[in-house]
C-alpha positions in Angstrom: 0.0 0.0 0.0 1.2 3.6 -1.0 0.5 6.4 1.1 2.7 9.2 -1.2 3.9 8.4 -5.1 6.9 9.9 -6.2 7.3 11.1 -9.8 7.9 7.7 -11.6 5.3 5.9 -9.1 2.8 8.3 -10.5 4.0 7.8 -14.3 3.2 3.5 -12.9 -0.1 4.6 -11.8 -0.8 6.5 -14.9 0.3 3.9 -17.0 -1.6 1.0 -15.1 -4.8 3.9 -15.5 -4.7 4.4 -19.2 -4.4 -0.1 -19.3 -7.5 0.4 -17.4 -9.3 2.5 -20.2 -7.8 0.6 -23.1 -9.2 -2.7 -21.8 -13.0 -1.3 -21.5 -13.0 0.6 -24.6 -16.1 -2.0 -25.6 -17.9 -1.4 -22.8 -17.8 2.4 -22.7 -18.6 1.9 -26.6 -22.2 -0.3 -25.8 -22.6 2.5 -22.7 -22.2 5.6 -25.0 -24.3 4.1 -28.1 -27.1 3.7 -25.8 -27.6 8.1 -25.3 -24.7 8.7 -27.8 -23.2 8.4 -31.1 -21.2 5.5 -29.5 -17.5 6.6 -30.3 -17.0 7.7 -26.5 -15.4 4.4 -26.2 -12.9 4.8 -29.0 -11.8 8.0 -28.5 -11.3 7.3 -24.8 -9.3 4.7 -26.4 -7.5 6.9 -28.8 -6.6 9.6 -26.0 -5.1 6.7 -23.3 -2.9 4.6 -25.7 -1.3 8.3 -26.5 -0.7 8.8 -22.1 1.2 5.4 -22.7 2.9 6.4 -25.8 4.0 9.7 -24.0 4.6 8.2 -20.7 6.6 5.4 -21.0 10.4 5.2 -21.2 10.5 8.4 -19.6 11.6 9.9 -16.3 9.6 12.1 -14.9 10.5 15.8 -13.1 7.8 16.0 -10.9 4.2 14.8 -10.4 2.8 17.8 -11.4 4.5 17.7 -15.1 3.9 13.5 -15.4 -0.2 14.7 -14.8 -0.2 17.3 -16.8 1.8 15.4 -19.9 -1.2 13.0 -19.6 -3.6 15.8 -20.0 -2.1 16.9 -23.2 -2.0 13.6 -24.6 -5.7 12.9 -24.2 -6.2 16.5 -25.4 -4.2 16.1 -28.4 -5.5 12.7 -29.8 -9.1 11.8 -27.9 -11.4 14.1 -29.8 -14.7 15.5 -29.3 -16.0 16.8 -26.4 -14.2 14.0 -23.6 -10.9 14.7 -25.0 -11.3 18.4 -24.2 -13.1 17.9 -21.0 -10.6 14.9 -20.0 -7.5 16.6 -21.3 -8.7 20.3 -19.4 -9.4 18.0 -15.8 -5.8 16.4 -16.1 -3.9 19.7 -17.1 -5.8 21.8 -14.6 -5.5 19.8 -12.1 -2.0 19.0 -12.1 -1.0 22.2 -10.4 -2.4 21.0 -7.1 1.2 18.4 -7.3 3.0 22.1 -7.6 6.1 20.9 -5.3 4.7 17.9 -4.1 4.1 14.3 -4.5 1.4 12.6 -4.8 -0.3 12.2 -1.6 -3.7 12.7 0.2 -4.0 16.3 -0.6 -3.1 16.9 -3.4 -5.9 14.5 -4.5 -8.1 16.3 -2.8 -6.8 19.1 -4.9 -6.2 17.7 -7.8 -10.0 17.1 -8.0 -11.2 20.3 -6.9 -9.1 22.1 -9.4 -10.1 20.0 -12.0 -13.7 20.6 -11.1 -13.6 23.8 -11.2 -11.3 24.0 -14.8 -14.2 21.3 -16.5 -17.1 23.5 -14.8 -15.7 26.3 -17.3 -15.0 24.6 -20.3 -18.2 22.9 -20.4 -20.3 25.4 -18.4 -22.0 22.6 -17.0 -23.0 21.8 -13.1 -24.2 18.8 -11.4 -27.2 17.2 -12.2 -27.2 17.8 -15.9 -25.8 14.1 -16.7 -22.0 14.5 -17.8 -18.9 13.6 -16.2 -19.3 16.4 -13.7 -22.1 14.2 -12.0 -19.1 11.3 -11.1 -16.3 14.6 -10.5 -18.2 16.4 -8.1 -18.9 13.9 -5.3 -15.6 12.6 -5.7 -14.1 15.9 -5.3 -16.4 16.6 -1.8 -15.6 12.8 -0.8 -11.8 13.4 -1.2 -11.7 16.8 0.5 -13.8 15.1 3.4 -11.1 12.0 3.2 -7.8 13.8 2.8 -6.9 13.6 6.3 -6.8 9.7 6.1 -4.2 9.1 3.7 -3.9 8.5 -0.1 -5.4 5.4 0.2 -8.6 6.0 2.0 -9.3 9.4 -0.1 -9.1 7.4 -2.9 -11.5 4.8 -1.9 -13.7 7.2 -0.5 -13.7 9.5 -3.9 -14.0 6.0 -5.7 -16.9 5.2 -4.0 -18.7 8.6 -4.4 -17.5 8.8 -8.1 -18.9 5.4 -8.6 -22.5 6.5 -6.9 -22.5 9.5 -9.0 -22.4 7.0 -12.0 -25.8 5.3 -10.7 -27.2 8.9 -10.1 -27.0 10.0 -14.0 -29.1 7.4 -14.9 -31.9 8.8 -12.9 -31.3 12.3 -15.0 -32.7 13.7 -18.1 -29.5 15.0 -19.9 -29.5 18.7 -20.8 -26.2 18.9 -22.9 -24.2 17.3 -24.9 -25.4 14.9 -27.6 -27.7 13.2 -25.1 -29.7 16.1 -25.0 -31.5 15.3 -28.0 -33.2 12.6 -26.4 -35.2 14.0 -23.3 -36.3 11.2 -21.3 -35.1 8.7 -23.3 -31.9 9.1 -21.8 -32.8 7.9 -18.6 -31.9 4.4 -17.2 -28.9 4.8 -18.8 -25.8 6.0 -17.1 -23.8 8.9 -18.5 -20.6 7.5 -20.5 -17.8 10.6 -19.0 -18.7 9.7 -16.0 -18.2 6.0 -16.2 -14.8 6.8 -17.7 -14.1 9.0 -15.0 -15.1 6.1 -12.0 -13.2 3.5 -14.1 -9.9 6.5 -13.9 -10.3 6.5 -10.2 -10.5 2.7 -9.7 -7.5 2.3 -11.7 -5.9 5.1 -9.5 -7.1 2.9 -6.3 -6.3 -0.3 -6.8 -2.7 0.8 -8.2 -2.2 2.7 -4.3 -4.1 0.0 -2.6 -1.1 -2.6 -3.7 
């Protein structure tokens, strides 16, 4: 179990995360072409095979420039929407490892900076059935958590993340491509915010070994 991840321990965990994605691409695909055009999946895909191309091999400065090279790759080659939202919550967020490792509270911040940074890009809020739905429990869970160590602000932001999946399917989306379907969007989970739960598991079961 990891309490604190130096540089290259984060470069692991990122490269264990973006594993993660690659081997669920067909499930976010069948998730997204239920309220979607169903290429979530492949773009999500497109955007983690490029945080292993850049990631691997190299050695790492510091925690904040290993997260935020990981941001630019799924910027660069995810597309659409996720890869701007996905690429903006990874780049923003990296400041909060300004000078630091990778610890308890820099989670906390990581995800409350990256909240805020997808809240303006997207100029969406809770409850409107995007990502932000998963993001922003797991951002109050963390903050609540932080004083616990990394591992239990994980789990903690895992679980709420995870929760806030469940919720979207109980919403009417009111953006994105989803929006065209009214209520025939519900019972089906929103697919950025399964990718972001599956991002967070990946992130706690690397710290939990």
């Amino acid at each position: 179990m990891h309490e604190t991840l130096s540089p290259s321990e984060t470069r692991d965990m990122l490269l264990a995360v973006a594993e993660y994605i690659v081997e669920r691409t067909d499930m976010l695909t069948q998730i997204d072409q239920a309220i979607g055009d169903g290429d979530h999946g492949i773009g999500m895909r497109r955007g983690f095979l490029a945080v292993s191309e850049q990631l691997q091999g190299s050695e790492p400065a510091s925690v904040e420039a290993v997260v935020k090279a990981a941001g630019t790759a799924i910027m660069a080659k995810t597309g659409g929407a996720a890869g701007a939202i996905f690429g903006t919550f990874f780049r923003s967020g990296s400041s909060a490892f300004a000078g630091r490792n990778f610890d308890a509270d820099g989670v906390a911040a990581f995800l409350r900076i990256g909240l805020e940074a997808v809240e303006k890009r997207g100029g969406s809020r809770p409850g409107q059935k995007t990502m932000i739905d998963a993001l922003a429990p797991a951002a109050a869970a963390a903050a609540d958590a932080a004083g616990g160590g990394l591992s239990e602000t994980l789990a903690r932001a895992c679980a709420a993340a995870v929760a806030g999946v469940e919720a979207t399917k109980g919403m009417i989306a009111t953006t994105g491509k989803a929006r065209t379907l009214g209520e025939r969007s519900l019972g089906h989970p929103d697919p950025g915010a399964v990718s972001f739960s599956l991002i967070l598991t990946a992130m706690r079961d690397f710290v939990a070994t």
